[in-house]
C-alpha positions as CSV (number, residue, x, y, z in Angstrom):
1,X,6.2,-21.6,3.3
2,X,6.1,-18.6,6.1
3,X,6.4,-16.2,2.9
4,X,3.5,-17.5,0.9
5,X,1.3,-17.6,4.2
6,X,2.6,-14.0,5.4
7,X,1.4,-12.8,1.3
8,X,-1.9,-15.0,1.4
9,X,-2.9,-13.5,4.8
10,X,-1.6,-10.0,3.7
11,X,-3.4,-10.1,1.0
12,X,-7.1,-11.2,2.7
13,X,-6.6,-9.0,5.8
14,X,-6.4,-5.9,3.2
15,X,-9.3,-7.2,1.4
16,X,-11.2,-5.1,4.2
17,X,-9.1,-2.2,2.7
18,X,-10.8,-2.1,-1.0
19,X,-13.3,-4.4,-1.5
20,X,-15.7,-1.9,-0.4
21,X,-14.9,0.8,-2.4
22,X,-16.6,-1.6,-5.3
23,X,-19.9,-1.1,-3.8
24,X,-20.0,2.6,-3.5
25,X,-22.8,2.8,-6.0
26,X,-25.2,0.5,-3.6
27,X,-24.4,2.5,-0.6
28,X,-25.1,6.2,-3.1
29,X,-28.6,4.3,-3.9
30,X,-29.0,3.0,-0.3
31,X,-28.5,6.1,1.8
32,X,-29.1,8.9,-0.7
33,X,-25.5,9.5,-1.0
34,X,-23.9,12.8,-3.0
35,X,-20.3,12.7,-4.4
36,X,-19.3,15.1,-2.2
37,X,-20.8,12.3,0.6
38,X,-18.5,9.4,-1.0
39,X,-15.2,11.4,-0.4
40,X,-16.3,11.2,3.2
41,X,-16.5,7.7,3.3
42,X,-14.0,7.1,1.0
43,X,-11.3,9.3,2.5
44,X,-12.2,7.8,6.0
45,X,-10.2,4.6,5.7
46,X,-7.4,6.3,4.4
47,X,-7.9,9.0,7.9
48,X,-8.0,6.2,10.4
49,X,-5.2,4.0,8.7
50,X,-2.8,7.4,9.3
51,X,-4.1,7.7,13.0
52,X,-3.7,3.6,13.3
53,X,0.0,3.9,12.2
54,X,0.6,7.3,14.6
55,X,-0.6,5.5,17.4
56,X,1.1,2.0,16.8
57,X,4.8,3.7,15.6
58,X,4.8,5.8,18.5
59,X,3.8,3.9,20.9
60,X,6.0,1.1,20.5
61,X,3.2,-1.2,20.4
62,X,4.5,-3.7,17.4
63,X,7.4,-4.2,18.7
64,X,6.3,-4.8,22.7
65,X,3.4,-7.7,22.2
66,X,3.9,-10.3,19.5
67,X,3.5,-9.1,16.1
68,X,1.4,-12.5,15.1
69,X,-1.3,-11.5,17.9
70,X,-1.4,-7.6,16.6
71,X,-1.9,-9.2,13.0
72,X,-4.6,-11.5,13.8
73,X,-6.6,-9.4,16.5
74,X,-6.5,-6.3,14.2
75,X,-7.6,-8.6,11.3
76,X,-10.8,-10.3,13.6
77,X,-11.7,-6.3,14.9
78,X,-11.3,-5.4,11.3
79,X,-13.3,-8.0,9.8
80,X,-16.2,-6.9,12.3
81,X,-16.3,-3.2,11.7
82,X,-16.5,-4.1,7.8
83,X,-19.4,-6.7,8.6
84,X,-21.5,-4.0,10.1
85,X,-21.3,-1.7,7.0
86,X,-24.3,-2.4,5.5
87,X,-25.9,-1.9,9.0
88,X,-24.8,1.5,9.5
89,X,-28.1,3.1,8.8
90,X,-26.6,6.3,6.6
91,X,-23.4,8.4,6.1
92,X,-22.5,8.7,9.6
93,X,-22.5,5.6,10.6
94,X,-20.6,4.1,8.1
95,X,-17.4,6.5,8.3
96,X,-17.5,6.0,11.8
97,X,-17.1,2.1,10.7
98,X,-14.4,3.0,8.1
99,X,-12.4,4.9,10.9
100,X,-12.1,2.3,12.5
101,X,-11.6,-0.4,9.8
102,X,-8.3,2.0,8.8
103,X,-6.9,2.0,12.3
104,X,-7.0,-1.7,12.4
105,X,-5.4,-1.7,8.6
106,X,-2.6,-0.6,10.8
107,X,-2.3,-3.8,12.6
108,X,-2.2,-5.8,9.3
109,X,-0.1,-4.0,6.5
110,X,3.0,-2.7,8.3
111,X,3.1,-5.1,11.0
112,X,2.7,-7.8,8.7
113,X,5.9,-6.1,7.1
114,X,7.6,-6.7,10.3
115,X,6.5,-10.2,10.8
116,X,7.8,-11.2,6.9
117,X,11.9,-9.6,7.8
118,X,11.4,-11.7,10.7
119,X,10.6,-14.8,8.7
120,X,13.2,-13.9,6.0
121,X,16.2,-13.3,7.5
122,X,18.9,-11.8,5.1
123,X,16.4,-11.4,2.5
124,X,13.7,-9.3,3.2
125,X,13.9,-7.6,-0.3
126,X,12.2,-10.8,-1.5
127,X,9.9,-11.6,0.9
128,X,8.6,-7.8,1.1
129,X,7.9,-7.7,-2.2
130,X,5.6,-10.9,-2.3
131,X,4.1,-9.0,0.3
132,X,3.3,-5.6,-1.5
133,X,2.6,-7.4,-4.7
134,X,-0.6,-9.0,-2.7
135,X,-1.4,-5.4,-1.9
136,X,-0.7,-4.1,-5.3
137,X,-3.6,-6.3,-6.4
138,X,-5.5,-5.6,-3.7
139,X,-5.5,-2.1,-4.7
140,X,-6.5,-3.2,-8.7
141,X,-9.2,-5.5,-7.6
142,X,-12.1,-3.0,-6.8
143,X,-11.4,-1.9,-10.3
144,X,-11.6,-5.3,-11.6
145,X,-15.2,-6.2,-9.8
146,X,-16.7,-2.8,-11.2
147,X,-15.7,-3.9,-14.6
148,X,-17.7,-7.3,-13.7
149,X,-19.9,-5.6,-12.8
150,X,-20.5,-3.2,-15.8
151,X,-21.0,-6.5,-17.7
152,X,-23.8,-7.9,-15.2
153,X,-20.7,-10.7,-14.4
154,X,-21.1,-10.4,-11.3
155,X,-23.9,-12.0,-9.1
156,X,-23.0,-11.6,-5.9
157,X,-24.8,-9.3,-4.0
158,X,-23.3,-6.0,-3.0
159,X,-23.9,-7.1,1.0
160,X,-22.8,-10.4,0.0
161,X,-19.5,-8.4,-1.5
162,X,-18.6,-7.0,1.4
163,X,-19.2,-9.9,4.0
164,X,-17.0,-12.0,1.7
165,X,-13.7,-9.6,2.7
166,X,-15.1,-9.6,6.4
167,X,-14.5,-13.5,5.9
168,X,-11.0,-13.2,4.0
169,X,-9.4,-10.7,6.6
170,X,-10.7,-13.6,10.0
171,X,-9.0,-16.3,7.3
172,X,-6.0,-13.8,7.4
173,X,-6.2,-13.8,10.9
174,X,-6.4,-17.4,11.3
175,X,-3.4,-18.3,9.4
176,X,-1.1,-15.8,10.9
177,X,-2.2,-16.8,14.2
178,X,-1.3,-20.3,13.9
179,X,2.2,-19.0,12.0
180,X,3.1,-17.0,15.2
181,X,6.4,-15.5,15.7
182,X,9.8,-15.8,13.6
183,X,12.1,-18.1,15.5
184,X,14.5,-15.8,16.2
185,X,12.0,-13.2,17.4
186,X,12.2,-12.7,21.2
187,X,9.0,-11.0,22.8
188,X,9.2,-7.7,24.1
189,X,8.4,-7.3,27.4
190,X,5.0,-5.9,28.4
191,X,4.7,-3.1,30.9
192,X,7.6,-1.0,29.3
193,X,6.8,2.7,29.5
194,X,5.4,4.2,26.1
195,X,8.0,5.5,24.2
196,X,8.1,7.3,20.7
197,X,9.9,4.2,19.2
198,X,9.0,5.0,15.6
199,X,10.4,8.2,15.8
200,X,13.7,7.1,17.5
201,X,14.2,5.3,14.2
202,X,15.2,8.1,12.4
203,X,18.4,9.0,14.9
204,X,20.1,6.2,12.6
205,X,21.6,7.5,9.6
206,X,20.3,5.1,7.1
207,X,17.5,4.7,8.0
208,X,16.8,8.3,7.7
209,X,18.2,7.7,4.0
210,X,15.8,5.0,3.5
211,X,12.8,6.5,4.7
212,X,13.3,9.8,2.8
213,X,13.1,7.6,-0.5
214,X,10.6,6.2,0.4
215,X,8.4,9.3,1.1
216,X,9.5,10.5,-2.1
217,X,8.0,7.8,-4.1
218,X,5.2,8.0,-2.3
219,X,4.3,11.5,-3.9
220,X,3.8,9.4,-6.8
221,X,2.9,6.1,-6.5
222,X,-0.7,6.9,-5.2
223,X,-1.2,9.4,-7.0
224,X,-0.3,7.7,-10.5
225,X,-2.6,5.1,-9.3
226,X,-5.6,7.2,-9.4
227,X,-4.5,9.2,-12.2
228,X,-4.9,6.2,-14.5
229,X,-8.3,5.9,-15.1
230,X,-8.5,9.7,-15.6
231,X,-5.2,9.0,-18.5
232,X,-7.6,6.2,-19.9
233,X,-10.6,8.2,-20.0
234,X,-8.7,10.8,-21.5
235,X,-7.1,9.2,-24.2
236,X,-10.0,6.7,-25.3
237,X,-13.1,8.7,-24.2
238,X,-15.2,6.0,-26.1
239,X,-14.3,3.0,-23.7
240,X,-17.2,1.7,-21.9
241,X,-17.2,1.2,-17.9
242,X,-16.2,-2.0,-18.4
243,X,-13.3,-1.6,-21.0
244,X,-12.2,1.6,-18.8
245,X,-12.4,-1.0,-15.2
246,X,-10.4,-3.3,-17.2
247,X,-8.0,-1.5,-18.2
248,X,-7.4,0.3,-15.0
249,X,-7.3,-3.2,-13.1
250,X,-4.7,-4.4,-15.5
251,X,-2.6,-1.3,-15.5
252,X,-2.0,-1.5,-11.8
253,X,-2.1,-5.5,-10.9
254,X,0.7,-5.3,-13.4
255,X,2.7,-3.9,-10.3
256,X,2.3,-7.3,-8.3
257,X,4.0,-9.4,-10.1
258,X,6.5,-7.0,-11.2
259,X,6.9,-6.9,-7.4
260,X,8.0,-9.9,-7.3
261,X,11.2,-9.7,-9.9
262,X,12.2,-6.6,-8.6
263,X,12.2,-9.0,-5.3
264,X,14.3,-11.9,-7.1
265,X,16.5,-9.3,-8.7
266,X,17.2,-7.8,-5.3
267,X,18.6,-11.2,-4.0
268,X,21.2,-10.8,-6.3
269,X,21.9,-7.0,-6.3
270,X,20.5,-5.8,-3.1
271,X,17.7,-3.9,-2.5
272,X,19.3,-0.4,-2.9
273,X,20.0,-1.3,-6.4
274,X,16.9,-2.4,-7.1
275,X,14.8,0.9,-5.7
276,X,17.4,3.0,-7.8
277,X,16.5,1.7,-10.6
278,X,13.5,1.6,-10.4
279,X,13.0,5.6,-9.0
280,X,15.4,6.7,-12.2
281,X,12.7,4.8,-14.2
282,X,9.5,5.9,-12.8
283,X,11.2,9.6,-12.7
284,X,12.1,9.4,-16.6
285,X,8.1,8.2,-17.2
286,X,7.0,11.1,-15.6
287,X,9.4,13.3,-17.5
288,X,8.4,12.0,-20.8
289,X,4.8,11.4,-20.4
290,X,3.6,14.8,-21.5
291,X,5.6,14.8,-24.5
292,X,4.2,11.5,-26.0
293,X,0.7,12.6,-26.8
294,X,1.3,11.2,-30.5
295,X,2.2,7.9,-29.5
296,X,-0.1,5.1,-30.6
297,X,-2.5,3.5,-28.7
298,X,-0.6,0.4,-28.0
299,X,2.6,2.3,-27.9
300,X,0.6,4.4,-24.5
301,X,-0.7,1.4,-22.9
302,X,2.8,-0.1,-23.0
303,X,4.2,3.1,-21.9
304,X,1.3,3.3,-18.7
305,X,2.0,-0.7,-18.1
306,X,5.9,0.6,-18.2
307,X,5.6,3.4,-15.4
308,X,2.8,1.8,-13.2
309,X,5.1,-1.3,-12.4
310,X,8.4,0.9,-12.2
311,X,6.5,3.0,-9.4
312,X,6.1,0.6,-7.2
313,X,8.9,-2.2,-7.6
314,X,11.0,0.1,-5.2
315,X,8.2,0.0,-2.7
316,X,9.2,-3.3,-0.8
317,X,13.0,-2.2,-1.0
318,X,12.4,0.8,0.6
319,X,11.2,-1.5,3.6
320,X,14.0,-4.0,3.5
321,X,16.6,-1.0,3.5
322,X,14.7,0.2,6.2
323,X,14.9,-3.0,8.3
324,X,18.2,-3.6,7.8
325,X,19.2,-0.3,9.2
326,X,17.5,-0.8,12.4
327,X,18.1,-2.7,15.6
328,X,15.3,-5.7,15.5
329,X,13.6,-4.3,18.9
330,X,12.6,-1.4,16.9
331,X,11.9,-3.0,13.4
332,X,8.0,-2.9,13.9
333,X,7.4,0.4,15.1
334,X,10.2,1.9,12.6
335,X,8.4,0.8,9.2
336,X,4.8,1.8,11.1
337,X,6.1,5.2,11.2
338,X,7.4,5.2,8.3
339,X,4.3,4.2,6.6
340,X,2.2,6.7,8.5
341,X,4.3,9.6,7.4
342,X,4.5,7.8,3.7
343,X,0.5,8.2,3.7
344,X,0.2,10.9,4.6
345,X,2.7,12.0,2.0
346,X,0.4,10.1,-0.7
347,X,-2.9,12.0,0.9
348,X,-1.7,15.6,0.4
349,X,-0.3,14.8,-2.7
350,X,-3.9,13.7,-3.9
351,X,-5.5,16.5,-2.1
352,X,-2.6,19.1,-4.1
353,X,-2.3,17.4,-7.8
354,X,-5.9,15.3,-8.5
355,X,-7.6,18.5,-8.5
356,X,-5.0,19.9,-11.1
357,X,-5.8,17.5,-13.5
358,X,-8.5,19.4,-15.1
359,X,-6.4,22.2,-15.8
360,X,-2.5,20.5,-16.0
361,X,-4.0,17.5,-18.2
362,X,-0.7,15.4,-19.0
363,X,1.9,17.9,-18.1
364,X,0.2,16.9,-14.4
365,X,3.0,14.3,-14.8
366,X,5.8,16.9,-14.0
367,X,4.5,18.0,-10.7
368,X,4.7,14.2,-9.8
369,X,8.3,14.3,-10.9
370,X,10.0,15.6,-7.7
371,X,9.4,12.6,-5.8
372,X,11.5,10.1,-8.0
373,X,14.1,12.8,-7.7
374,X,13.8,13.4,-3.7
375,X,14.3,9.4,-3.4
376,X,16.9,9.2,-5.6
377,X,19.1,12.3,-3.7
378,X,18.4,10.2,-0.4
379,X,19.3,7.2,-1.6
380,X,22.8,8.4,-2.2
381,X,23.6,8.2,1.4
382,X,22.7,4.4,2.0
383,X,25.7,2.8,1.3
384,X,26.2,-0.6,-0.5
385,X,28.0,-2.2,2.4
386,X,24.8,-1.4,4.7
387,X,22.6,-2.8,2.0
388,X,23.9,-6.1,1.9
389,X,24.7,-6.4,5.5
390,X,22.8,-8.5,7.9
391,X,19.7,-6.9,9.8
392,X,21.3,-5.6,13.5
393,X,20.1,-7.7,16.5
């Protein structure tokens, strides 16, 4: 039960993440918006998520206050900065807002990442990856509601839209409030010093390992993500908005519950296992993708289907491996770090490869290929035996 509440509330906190970005049309029409105004706003989540985790891994602060609190105290701060989006008054305003929505993102994705190792002793392979598959659709769900949209399916009003997330993430809140701590969680003790906890992390050999993976396959995975309605586009330039929303959604929800197997399967054969496979597959997609421009239209959607899920079924392993590596005083602050540097990994390689597209087309693909292979040369050194031992207390 801990595990479904942890995903549930995961997944409504990081409603404040996306949800918005399915109204960027209204706020265009509302505050006279360019596109070069809407990268601003858009990229200003992403800008105060990478401060949020700087500040948290660093600091220590998961790992000295009780991780349920963080959670549900970002989550209520969160939920307020996204209510008073539509009362921002123009540009401005609103990315002030978003900075500030992103730092408290912080408090919700990897310290919720914390909170589920804590509540899955021994096997936080599976409960991380119910808890990135929640995100995983989080991620396809804008894309989803602009397809409804496209259709005139959806009634609710844009202010309405966002109020609705603002609601989810104090739900979020709520329920991880009332959870609380893991049982065999023991609080840290306020009134430490501040030390650079998230970096100490990395004097420990695999985790180092671990966390080099992961940053390699996050030059991908984000950047796959927002390749794929471009590949769409590309490839079926007669799909409406809605046909192209849909298909996007569906190509990256398919991750979630793809999540979740890789999370079954790493029960059985560890986590380590699991990611391998996984980056070997996701690496051999991008390898092959520029050669398969004569493959037929359900042959390329299977093929798309194929590499969005393998991208990011290693995702919650990296995490586990992670966790098991370190000591449990430093588990929180450890996988914030990790994240932050993992973003901002994901941002430069969307700043370096989108902007390629135009010019690259599908052989883009091969410049994303060096990050399967990065994670796969630092997966070498986590041994087996560390995999499958239990987390250090």
């Amino acid at each position: 039960m801990p595990t479904l509440i942890l995903a549930i509330a995961e997944l409504f906190g990081t409603a404040l993440w996306f949800t918005p970005n399915a109204v960027l049309p209204d706020l265009m029409a509302l505050w006279t918006l360019t596109p070069a105004d809407l990268g601003w706003l858009t990229g200003a989540v992403q800008g105060g998520f990478l401060l949020g985790t700087l500040i948290i891994g660093l600091s220590g602060l998961a790992d000295r206050v009780d991780a349920s609190r963080l959670f549900a105290a970002c989550c209520l701060l969160g939920a307020l900065s996204n209510a008073l989006l539509p009362l921002a008054g123009g540009l401005h305003g609103a990315v002030t807002l978003r900075v500030i929505t992103g730092m408290c993102l912080a408090g919700i994705y990897p310290v919720g990442m914390k909170l589920m190792v804590g509540w899955t002793p021994g096997r936080g392979g599976v409960g991380l990856a119910w808890l990135v598959g929640m995100l995983v659709l989080g991620t396809a769900l804008p894309h989803g509601l602009r397809a409804l949209a496209a259709l005139d399916e959806l009634s609710l009003s844009w202010r309405g839209g966002i109020w609705s997330a603002s609601l989810l993430a104090v739900l979020g809140g709520i329920m991880v409030w009332r959870l609380g701590e893991a049982p065999r969680h023991t609080s840290a003790t306020p009134g430490q010093g501040l030390r650079l906890a998230g970096l100490a992390a990395f004097r420990i050999s695999h985790f180092r390992h671990a966390a080099g993976a992961y940053f390699g396959h996050m030059w991908e995975l984000y950047t796959l993500w927002a390749l794929i309605p471009l590949l769409l586009a590309a490839r079926f330039p007669s799909l409406s908005t809605a046909e192209l929303g849909f298909g996007a959604f569906a190509l990256i929800a398919i991750g979630g519950p793809c999540c979740w197997i890789g999370g079954a399967f790493s029960a059985r054969l560890g986590s380590r296992r699991v990611a391998q496979f996984a980056l070997a597959g996701s690496g051999l997609c991008c390898a092959l993708y520029p050669l398969l421009s004569g493959l037929p239209a359900a042959g390329l959607i299977a093929f798309l289907a194929l590499w969005s899920a393998l991208a990011v079924v290693d995702s919650p392993q990296f995490s586990a491996l992670s966790a098991h590596a370190c000591p449990a005083s430093i588990v929180g602050s450890a996988l914030t770090m990790q994240n932050a540097i993992g973003f901002a990994i994901s941002m430069l390689s969307l700043l370096i490869l989108i902007p390629l597209w135009q010019t690259t087309g599908p052989w883009l693909a091969w410049l994303m290929l060096p990050g399967p292979i990065i994670g796969l040369w630092c997966l070498r050194g986590y041994t087996r035996r560390q995999d499958t031992a239990p987390s250090p207390t």
